[in-house]
Every structure is written in structure tokens, then in C-alpha cells.
PDB file of N, CA, C and O in Angstrom:
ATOM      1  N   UNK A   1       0.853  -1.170   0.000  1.00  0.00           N
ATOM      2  CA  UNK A   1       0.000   0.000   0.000  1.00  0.00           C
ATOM      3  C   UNK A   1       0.903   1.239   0.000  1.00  0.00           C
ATOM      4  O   UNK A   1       1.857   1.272   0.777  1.00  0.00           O
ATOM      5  N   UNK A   2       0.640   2.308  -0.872  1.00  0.00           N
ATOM      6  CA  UNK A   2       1.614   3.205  -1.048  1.00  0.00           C
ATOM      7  C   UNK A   2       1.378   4.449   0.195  1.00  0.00           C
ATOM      8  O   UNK A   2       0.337   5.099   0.287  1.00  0.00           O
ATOM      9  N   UNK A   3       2.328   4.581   0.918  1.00  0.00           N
ATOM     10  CA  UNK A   3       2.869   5.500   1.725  1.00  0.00           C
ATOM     11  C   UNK A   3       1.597   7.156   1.608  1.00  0.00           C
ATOM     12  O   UNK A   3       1.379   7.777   2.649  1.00  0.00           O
ATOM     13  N   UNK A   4       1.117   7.486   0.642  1.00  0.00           N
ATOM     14  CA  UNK A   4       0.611   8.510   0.760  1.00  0.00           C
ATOM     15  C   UNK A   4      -0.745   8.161   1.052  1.00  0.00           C
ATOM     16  O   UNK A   4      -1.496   9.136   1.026  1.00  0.00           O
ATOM     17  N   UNK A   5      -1.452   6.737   1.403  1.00  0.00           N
ATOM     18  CA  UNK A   5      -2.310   6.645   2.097  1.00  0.00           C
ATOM     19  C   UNK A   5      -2.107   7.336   3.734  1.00  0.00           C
ATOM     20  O   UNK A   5      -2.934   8.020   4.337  1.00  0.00           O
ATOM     21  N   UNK A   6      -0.886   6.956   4.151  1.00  0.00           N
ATOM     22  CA  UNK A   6      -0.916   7.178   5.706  1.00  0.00           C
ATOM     23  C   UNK A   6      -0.684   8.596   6.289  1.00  0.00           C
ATOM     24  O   UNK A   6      -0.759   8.870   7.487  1.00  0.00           O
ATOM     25  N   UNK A   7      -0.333   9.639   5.085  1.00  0.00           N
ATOM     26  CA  UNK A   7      -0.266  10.387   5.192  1.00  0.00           C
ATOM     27  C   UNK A   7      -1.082  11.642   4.888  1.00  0.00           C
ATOM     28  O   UNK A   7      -0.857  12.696   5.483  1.00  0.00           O
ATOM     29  N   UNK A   8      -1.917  11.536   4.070  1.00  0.00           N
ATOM     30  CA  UNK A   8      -2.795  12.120   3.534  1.00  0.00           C
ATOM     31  C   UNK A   8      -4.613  11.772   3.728  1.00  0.00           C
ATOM     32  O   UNK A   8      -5.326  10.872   3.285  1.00  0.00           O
ATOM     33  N   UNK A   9      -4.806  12.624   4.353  1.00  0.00           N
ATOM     34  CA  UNK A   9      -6.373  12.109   4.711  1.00  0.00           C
ATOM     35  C   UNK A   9      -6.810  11.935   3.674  1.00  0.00           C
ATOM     36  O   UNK A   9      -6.240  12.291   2.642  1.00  0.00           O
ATOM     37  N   UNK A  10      -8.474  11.056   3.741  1.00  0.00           N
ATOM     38  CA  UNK A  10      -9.552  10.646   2.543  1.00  0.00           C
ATOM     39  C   UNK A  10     -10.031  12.234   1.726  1.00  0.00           C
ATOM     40  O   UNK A  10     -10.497  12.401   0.599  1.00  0.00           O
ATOM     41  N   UNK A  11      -9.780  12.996   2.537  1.00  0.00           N
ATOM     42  CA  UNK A  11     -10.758  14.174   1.903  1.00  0.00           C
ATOM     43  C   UNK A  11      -8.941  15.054   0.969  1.00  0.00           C
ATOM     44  O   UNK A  11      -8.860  15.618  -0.122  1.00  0.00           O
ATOM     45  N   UNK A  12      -8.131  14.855   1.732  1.00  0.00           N
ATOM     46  CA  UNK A  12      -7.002  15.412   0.674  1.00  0.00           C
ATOM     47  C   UNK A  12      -6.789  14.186  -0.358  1.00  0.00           C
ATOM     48  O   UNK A  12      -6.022  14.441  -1.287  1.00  0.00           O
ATOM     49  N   UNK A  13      -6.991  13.723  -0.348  1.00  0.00           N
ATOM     50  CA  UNK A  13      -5.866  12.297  -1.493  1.00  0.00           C
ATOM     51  C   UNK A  13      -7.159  12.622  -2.225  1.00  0.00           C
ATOM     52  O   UNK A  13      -7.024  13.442  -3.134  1.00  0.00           O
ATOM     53  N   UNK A  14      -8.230  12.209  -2.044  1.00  0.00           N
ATOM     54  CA  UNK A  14      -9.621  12.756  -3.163  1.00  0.00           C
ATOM     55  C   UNK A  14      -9.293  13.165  -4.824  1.00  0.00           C
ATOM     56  O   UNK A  14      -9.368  12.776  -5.990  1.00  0.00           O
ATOM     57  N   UNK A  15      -8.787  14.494  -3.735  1.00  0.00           N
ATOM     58  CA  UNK A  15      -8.441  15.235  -5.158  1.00  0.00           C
ATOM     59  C   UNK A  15      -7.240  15.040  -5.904  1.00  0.00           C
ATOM     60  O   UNK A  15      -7.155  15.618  -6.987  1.00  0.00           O
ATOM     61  N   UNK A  16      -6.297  14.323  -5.509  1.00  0.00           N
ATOM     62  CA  UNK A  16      -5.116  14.203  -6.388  1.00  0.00           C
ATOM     63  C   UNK A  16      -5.458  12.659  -6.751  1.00  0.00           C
ATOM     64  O   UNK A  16      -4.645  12.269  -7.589  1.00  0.00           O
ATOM     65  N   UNK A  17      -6.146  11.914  -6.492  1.00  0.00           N
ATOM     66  CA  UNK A  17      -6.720  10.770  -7.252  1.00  0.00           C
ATOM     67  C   UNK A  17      -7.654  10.995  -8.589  1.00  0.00           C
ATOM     68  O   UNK A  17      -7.656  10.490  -9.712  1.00  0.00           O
ATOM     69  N   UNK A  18      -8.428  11.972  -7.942  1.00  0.00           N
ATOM     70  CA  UNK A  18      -9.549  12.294  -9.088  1.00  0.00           C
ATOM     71  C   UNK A  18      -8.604  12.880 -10.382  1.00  0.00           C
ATOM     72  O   UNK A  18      -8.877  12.651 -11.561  1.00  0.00           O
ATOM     73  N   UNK A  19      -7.601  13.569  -9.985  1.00  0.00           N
ATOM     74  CA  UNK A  19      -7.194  13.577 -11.725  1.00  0.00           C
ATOM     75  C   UNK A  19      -5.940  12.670 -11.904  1.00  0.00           C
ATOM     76  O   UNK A  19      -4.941  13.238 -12.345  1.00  0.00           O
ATOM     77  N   UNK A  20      -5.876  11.719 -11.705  1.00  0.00           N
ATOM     78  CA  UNK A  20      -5.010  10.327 -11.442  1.00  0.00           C
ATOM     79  C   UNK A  20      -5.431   9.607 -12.860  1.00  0.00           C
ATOM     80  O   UNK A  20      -6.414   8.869 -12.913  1.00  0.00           O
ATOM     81  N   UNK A  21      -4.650   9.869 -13.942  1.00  0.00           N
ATOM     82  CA  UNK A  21      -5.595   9.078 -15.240  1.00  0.00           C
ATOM     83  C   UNK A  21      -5.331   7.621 -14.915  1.00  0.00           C
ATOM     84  O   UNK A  21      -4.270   7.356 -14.351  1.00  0.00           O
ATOM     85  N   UNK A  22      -6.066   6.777 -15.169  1.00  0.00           N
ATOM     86  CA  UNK A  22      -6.760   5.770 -15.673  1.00  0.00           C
ATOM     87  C   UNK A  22      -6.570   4.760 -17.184  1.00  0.00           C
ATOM     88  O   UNK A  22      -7.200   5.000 -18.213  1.00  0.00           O
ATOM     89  N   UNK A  23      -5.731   3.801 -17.059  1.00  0.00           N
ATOM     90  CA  UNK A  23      -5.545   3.597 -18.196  1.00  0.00           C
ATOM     91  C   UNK A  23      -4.840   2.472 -17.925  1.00  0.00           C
ATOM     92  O   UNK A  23      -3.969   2.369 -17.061  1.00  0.00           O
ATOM     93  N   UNK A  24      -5.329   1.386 -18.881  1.00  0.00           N
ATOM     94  CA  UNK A  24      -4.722   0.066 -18.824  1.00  0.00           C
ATOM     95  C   UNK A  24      -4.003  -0.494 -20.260  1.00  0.00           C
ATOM     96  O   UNK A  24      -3.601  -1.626 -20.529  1.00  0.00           O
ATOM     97  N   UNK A  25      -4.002   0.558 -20.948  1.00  0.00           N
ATOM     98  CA  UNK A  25      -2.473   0.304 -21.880  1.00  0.00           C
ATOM     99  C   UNK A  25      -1.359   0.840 -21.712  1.00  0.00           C
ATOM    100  O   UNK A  25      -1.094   1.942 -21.232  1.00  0.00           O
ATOM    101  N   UNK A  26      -0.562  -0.111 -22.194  1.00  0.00           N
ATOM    102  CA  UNK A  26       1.710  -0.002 -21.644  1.00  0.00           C
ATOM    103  C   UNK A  26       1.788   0.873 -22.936  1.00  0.00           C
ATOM    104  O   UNK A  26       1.631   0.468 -24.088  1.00  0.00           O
ATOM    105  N   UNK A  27       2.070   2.195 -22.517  1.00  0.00           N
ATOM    106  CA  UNK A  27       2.690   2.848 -22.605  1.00  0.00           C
ATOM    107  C   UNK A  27       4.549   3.445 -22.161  1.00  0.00           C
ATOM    108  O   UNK A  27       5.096   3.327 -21.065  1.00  0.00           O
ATOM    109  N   UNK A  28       5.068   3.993 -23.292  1.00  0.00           N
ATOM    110  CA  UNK A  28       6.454   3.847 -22.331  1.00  0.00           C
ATOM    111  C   UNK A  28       7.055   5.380 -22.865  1.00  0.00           C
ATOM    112  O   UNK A  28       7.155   6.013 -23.916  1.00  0.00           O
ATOM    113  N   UNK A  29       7.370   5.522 -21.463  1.00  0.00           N
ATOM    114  CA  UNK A  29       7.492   7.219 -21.569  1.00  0.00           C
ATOM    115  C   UNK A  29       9.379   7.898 -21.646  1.00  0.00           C
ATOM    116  O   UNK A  29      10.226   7.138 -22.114  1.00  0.00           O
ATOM    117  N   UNK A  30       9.685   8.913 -21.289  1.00  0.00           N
ATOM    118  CA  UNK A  30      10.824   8.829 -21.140  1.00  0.00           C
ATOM    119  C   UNK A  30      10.829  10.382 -20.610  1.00  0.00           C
ATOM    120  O   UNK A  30      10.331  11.322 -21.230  1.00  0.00           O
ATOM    121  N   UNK A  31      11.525  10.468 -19.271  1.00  0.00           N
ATOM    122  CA  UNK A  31      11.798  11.585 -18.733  1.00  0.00           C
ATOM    123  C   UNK A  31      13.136  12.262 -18.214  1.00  0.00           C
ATOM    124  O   UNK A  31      13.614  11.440 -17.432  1.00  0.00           O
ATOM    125  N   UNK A  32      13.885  13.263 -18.273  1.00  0.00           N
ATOM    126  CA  UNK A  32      14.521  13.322 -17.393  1.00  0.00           C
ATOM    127  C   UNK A  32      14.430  14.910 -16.083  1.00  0.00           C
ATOM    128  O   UNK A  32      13.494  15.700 -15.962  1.00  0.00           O
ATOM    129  N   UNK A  33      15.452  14.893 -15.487  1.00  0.00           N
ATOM    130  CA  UNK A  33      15.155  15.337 -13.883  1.00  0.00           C
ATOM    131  C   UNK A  33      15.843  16.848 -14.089  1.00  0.00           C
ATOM    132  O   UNK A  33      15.841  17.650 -13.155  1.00  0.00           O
ATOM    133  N   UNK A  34      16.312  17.107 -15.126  1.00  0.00           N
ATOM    134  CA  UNK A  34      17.305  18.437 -15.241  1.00  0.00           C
ATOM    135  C   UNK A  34      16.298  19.803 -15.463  1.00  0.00           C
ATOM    136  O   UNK A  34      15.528  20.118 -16.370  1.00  0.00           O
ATOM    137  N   UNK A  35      16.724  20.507 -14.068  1.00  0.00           N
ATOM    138  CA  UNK A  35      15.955  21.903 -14.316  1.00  0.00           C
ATOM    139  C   UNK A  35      14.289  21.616 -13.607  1.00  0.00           C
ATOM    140  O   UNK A  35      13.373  22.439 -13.613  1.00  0.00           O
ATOM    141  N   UNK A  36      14.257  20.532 -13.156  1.00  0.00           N
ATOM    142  CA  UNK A  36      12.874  20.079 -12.093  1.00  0.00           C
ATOM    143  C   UNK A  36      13.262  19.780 -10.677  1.00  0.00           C
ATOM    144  O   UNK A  36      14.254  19.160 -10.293  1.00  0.00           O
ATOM    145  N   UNK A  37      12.010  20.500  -9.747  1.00  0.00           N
ATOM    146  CA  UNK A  37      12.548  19.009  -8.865  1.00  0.00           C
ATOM    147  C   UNK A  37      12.077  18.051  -8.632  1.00  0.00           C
ATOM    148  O   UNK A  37      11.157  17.608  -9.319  1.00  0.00           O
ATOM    149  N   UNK A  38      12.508  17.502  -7.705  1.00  0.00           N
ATOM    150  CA  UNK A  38      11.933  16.148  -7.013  1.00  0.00           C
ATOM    151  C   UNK A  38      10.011  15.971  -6.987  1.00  0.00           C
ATOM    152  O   UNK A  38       9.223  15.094  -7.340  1.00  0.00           O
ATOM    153  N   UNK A  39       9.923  17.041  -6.499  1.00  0.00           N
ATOM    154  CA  UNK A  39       7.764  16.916  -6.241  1.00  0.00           C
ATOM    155  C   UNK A  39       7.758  17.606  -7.638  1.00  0.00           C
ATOM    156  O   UNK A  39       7.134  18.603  -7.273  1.00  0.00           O
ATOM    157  N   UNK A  40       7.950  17.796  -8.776  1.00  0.00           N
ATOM    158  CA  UNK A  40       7.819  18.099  -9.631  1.00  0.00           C
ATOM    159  C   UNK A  40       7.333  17.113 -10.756  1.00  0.00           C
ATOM    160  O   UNK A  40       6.287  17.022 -11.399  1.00  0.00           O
ATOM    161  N   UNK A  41       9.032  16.104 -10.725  1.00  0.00           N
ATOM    162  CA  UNK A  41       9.443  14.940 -10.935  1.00  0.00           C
ATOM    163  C   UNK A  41       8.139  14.091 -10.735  1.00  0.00           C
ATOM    164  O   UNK A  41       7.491  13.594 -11.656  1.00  0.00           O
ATOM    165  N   UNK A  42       7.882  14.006  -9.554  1.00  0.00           N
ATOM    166  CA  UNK A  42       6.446  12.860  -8.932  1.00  0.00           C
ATOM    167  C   UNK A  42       5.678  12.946  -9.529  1.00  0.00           C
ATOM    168  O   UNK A  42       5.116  11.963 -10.012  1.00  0.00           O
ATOM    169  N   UNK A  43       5.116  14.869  -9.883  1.00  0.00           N
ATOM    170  CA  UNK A  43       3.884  14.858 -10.018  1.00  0.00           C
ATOM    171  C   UNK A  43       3.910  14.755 -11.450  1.00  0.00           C
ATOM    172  O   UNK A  43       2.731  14.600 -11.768  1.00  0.00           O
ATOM    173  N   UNK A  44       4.445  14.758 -12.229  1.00  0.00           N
ATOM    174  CA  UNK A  44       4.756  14.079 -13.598  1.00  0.00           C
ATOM    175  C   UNK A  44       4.659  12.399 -13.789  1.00  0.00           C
ATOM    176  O   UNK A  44       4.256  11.778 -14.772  1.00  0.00           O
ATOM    177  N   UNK A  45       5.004  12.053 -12.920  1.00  0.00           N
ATOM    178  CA  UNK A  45       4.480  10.594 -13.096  1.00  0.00           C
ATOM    179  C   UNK A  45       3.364  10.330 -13.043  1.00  0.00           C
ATOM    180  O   UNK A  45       2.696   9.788 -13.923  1.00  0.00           O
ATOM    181  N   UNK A  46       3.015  10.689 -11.975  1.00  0.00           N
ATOM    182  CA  UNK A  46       1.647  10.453 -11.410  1.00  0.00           C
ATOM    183  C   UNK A  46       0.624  10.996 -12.172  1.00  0.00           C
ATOM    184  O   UNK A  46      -0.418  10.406 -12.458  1.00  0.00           O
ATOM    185  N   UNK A  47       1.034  12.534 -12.616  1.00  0.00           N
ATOM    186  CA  UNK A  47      -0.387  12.813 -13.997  1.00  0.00           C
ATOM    187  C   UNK A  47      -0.661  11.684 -14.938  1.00  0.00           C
ATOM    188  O   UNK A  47      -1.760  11.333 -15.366  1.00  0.00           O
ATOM    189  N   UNK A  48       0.611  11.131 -15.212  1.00  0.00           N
ATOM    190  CA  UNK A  48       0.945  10.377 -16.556  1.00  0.00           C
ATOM    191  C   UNK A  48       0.625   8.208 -16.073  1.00  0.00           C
ATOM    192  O   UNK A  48       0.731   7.087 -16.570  1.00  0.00           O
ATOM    193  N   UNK A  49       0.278   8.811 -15.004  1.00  0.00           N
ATOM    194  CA  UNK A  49      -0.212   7.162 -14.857  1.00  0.00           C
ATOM    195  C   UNK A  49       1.167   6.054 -15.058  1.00  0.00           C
ATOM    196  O   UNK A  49       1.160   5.094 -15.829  1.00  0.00           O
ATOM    197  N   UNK A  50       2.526   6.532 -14.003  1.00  0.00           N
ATOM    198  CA  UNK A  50       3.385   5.332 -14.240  1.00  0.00           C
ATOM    199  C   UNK A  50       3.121   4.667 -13.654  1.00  0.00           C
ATOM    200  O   UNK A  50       2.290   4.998 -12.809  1.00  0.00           O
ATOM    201  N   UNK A  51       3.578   3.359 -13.655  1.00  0.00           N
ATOM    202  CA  UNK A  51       3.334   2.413 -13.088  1.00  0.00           C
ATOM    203  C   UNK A  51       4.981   1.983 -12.512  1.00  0.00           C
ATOM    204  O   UNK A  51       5.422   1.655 -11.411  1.00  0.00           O
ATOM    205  N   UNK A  52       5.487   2.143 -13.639  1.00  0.00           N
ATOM    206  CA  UNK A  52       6.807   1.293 -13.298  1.00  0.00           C
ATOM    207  C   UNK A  52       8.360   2.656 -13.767  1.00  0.00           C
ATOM    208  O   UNK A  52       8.360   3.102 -14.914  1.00  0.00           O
ATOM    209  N   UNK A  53       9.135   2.978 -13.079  1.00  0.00           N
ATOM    210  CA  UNK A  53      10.385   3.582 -13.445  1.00  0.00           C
ATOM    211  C   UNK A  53      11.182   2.934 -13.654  1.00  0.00           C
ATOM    212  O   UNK A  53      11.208   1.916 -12.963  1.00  0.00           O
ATOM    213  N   UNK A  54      12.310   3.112 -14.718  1.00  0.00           N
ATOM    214  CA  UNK A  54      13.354   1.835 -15.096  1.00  0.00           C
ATOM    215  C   UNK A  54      13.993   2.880 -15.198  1.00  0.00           C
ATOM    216  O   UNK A  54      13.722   3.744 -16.031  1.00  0.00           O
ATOM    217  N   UNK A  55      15.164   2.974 -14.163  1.00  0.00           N
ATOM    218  CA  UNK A  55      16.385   4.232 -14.262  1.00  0.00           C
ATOM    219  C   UNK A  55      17.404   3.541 -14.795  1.00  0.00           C
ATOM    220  O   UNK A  55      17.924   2.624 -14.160  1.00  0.00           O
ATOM    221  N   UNK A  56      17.904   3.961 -16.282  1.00  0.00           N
ATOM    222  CA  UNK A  56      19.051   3.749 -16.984  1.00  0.00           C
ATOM    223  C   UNK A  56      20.114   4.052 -16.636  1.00  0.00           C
ATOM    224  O   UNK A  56      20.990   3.260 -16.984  1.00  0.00           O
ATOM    225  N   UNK A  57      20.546   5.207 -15.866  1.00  0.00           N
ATOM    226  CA  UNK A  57      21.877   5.694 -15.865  1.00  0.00           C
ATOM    227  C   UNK A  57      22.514   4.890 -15.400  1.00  0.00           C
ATOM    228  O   UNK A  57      22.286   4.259 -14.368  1.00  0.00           O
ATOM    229  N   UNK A  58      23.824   4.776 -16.448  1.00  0.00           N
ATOM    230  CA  UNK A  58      25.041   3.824 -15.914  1.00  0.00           C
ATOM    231  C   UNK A  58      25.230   4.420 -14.404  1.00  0.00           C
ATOM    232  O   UNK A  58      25.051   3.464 -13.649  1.00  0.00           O
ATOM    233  N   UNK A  59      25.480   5.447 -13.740  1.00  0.00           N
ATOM    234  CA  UNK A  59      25.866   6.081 -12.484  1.00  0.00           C
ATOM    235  C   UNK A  59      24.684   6.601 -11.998  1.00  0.00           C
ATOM    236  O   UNK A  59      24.425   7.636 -12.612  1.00  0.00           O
ATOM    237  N   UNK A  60      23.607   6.258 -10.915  1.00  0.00           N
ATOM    238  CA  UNK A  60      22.975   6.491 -10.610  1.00  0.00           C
ATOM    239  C   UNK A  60      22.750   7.385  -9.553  1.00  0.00           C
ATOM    240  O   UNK A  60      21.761   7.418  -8.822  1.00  0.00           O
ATOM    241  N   UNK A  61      24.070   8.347  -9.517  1.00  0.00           N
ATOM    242  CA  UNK A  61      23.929   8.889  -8.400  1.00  0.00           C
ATOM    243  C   UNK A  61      23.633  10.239  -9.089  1.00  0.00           C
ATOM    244  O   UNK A  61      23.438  10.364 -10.298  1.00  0.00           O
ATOM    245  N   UNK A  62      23.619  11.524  -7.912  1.00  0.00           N
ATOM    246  CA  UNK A  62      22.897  12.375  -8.437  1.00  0.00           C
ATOM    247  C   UNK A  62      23.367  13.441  -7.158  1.00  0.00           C
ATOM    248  O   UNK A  62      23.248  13.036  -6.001  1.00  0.00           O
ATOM    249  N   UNK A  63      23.854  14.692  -7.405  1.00  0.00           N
ATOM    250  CA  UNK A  63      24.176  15.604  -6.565  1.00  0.00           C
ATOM    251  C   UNK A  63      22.609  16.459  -6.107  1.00  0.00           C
ATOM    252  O   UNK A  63      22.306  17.033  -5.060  1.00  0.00           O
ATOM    253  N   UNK A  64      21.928  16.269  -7.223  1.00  0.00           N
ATOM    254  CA  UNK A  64      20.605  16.701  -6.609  1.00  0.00           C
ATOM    255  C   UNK A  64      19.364  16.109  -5.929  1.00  0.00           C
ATOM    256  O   UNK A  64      18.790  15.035  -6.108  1.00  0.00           O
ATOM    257  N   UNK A  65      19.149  17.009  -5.192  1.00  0.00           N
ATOM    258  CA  UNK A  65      18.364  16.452  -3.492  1.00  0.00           C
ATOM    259  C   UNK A  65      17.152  15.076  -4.086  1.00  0.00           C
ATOM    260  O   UNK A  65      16.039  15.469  -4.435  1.00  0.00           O
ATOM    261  N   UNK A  66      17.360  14.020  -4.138  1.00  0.00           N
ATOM    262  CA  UNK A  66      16.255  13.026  -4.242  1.00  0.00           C
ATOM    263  C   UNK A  66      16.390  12.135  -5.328  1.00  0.00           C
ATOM    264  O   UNK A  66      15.569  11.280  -5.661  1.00  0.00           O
ATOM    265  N   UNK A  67      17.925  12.488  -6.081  1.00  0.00           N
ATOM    266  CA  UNK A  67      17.706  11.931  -7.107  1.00  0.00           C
ATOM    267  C   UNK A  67      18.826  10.346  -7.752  1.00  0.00           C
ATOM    268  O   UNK A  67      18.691   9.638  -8.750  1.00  0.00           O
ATOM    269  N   UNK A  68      19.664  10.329  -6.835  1.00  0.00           N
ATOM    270  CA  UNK A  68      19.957   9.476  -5.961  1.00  0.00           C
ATOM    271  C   UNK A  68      19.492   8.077  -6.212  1.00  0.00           C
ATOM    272  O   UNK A  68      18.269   7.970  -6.302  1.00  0.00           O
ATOM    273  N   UNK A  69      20.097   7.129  -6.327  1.00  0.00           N
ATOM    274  CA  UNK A  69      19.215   5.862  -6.671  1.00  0.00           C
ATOM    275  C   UNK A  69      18.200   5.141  -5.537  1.00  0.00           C
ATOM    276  O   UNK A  69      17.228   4.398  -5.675  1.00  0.00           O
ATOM    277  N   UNK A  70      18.880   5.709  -4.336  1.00  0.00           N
ATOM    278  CA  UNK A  70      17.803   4.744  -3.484  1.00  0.00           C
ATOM    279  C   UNK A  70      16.694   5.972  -2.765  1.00  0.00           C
ATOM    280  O   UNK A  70      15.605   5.689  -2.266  1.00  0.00           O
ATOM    281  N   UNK A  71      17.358   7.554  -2.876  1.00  0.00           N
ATOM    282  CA  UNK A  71      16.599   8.297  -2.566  1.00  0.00           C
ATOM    283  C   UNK A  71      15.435   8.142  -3.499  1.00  0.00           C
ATOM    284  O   UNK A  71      14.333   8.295  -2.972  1.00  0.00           O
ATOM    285  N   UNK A  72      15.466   7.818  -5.021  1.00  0.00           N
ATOM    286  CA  UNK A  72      14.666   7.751  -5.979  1.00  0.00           C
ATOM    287  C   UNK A  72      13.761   7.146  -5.669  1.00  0.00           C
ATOM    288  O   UNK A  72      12.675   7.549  -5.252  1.00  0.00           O
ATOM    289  N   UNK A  73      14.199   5.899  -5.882  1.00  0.00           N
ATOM    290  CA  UNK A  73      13.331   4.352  -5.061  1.00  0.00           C
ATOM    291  C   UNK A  73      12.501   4.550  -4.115  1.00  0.00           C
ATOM    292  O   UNK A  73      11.313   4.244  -4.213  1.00  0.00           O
ATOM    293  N   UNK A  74      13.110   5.175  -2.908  1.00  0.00           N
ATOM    294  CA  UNK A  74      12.099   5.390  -2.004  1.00  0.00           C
ATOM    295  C   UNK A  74      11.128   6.166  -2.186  1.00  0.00           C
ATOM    296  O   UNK A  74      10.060   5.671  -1.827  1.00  0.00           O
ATOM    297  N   UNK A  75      11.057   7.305  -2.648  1.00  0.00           N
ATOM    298  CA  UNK A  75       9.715   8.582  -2.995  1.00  0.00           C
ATOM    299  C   UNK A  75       9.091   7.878  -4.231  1.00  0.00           C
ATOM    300  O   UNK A  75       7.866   7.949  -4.331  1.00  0.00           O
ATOM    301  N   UNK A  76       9.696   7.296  -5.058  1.00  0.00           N
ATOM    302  CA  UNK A  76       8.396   6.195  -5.862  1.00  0.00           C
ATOM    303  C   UNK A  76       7.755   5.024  -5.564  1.00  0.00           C
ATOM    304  O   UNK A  76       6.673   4.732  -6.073  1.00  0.00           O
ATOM    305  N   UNK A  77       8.519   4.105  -4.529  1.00  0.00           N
ATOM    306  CA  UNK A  77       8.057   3.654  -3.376  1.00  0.00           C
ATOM    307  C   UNK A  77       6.873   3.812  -2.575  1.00  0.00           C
ATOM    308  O   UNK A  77       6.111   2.947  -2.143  1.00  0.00           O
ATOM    309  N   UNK A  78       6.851   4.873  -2.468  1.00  0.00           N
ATOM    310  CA  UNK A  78       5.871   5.767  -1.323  1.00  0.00           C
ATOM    311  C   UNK A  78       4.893   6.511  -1.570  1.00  0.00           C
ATOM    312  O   UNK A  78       4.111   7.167  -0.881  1.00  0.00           O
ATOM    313  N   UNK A  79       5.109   6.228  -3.203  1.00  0.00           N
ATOM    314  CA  UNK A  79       3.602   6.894  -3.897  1.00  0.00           C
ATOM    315  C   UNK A  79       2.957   5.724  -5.136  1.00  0.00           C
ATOM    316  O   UNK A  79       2.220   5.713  -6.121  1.00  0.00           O
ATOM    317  N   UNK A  80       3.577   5.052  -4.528  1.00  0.00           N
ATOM    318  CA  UNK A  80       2.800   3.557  -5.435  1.00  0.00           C
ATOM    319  C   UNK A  80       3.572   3.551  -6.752  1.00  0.00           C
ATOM    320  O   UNK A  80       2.936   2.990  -7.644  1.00  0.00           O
ATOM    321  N   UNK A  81       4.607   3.957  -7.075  1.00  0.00           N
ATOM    322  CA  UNK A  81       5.320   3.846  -8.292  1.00  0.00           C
ATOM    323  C   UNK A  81       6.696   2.416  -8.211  1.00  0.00           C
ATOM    324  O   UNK A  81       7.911   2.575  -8.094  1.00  0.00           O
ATOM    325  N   UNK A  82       6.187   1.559  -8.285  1.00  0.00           N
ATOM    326  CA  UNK A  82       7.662   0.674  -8.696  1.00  0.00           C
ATOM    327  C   UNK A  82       8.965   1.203  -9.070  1.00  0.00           C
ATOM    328  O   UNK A  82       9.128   1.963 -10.025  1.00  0.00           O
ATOM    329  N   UNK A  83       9.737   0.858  -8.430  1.00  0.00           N
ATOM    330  CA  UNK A  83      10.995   1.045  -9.604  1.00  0.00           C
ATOM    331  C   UNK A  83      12.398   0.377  -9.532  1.00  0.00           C
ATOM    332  O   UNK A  83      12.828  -0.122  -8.492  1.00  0.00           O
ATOM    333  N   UNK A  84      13.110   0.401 -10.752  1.00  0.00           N
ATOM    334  CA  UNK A  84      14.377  -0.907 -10.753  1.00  0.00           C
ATOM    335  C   UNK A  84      15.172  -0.010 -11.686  1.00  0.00           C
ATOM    336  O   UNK A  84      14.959   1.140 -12.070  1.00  0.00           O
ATOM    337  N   UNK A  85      16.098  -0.823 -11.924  1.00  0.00           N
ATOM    338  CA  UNK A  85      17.224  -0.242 -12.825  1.00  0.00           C
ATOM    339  C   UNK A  85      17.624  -1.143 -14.201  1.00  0.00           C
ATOM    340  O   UNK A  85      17.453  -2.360 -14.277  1.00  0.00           O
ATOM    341  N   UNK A  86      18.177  -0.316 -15.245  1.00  0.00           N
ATOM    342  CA  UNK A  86      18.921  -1.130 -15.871  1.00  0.00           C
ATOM    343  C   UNK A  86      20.039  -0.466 -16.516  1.00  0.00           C
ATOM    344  O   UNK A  86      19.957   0.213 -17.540  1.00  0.00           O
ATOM    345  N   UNK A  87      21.274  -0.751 -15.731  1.00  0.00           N
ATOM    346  CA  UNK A  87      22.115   0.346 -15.591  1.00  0.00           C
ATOM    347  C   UNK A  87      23.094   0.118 -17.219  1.00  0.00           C
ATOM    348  O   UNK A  87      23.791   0.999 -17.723  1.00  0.00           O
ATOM    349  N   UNK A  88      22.882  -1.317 -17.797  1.00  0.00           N
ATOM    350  CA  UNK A  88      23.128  -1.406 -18.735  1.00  0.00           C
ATOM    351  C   UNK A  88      22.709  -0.848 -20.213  1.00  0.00           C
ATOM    352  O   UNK A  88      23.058  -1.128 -21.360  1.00  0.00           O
ATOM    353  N   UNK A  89      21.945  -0.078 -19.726  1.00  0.00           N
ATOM    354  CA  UNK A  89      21.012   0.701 -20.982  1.00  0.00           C
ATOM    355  C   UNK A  89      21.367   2.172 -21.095  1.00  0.00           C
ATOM    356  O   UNK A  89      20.986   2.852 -22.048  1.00  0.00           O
ATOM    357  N   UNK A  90      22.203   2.710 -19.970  1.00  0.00           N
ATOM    358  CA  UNK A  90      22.946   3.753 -20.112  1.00  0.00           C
ATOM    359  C   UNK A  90      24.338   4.216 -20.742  1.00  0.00           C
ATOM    360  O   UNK A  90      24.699   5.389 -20.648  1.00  0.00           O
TER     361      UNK A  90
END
């Protein structure tokens, strides 16, 4: 169960569900983090209905605040977003 249940009451989550699209075709997107931030980052997923993040970068680290491979993991983690790597695709 994703983390922003426990944090967010029924009457706040409401509304960031209600425009939560809906959609059961794989789609495959491609983003990156430069010149955004982090709750920026999220809320881009989340408009866009990910399901799953597959972080390519050969070096997954990241001088900026969240972006980090396991900092990553965790804030998609915690909002119902999966995510893994395939560092070979970088």
C-alpha cells in the first residue's frame, strides 16, 4: 500500500486521485530530472499514470536532493510507483 495513504487524509488524497488518469495500456514514456525538482518529478508521473520507473543511468547517483538511486526508489516507493534499474542501458 503506497505511503501517501498514511499520510494524507480521505478528503485530501480525493483530489489528487480524481485527476489520477486511468488507463490500462503499456505505454512507455521517457523523462529526465534536469531543471525540475523532485515533487515536480512525482507529479509528472503520477499525472501520466506510471506504473513502473526503469532508471538507466550507468551512475545512478545524483548531486541533486532526491535523485539518488535509493533516494529515488524510495519517494516512488511511497507513492505507489515501482521502480528498478537497468544500468546497462545507459
Amino acid at each position: 500500500m503506497p505511503i501517501v495513504n498514511d499520510i494524507l487524509s480521505g478528503e485530501e488524497l480525493q483530489p489528487v486521485m480524481s485527476i489520477k488518469p486511468k488507463s490500462n495500456k503499456t505505454i512507455l514514456f521517457t523523462i529526465g530530472y534536469q531543471g525540475i525538482s523532485l515533487e515536480e518529478y512525482l507529479n509528472k508521473l503520477l499525472k501520466n499514470d506510471i506504473k513502473l520507473l526503469v532508471d538507466v543511468r550507468r551512475n545512478p547517483k545524483s548531486m541533486k536532493y532526491g535523485f539518488t538511486q535509493s533516494q529515488l526508489k524510495n519517494v516512488c516507493e511511497g507513492v505507489g510507483i515501482k521502480y528498478c534499474t537497468l544500468l546497462k542501458l545507459g
